[in-house]
C-alpha positions in Angstrom: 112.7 218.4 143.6 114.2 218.8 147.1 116.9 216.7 147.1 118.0 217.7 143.2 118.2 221.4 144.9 121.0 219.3 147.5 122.8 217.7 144.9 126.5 218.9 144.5 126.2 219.5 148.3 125.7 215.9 148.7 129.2 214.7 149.4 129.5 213.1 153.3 126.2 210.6 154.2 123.5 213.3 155.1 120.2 212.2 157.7 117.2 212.2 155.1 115.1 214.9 158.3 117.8 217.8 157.2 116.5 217.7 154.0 112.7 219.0 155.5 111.8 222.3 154.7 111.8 224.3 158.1 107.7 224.9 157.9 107.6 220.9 157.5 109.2 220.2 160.4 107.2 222.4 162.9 103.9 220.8 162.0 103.5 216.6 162.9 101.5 216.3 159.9 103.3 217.6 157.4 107.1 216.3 158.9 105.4 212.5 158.2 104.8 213.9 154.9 107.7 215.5 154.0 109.6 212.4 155.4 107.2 210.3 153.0 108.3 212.8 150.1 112.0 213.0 150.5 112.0 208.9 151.2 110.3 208.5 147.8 112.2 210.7 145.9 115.4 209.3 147.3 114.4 206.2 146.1 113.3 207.2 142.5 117.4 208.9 142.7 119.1 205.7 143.6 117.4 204.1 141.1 118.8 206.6 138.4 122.2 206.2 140.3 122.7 209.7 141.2 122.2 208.8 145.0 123.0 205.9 147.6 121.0 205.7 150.5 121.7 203.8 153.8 120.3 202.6 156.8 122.5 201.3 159.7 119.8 199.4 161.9 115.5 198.6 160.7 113.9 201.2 162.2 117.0 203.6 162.3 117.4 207.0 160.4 117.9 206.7 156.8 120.8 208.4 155.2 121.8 209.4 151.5 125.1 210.4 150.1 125.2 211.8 146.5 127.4 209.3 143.9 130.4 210.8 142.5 
């Protein structure tokens, strides 16, 4: 639901963290859990083919980019 609220927005390769709620990213807890949510809901969107995602490096920050 987050990341459909970004698409139309989505047009330059965006760091998956922006996409946190600002109370999620205050608290450990819940940023690993936001992170977990926006990861899987990327996923399930790349699938459909309304997003690529990227990662430059294993380990590195993982980045999507709405497809036009």
């Amino acid at each position: 639901k987050r990341i459909r609220e970004f698409l139309g927005k989505l047009n330059e390769w965006k760091n998956t963290d922006e996409l946190l709620p600002t109370n999620f990213i205050e608290s450990k807890n819940l940023k690993r859990t936001g992170k977990a949510g926006i990861f899987a809901g990327s996923l399930e969107l790349a699938k459909e083919g309304n997003i690529s995602i990227k990662q430059n490096k294993l380990f590195d920050d993982v980045f999507i980019k709405e497809n036009k």
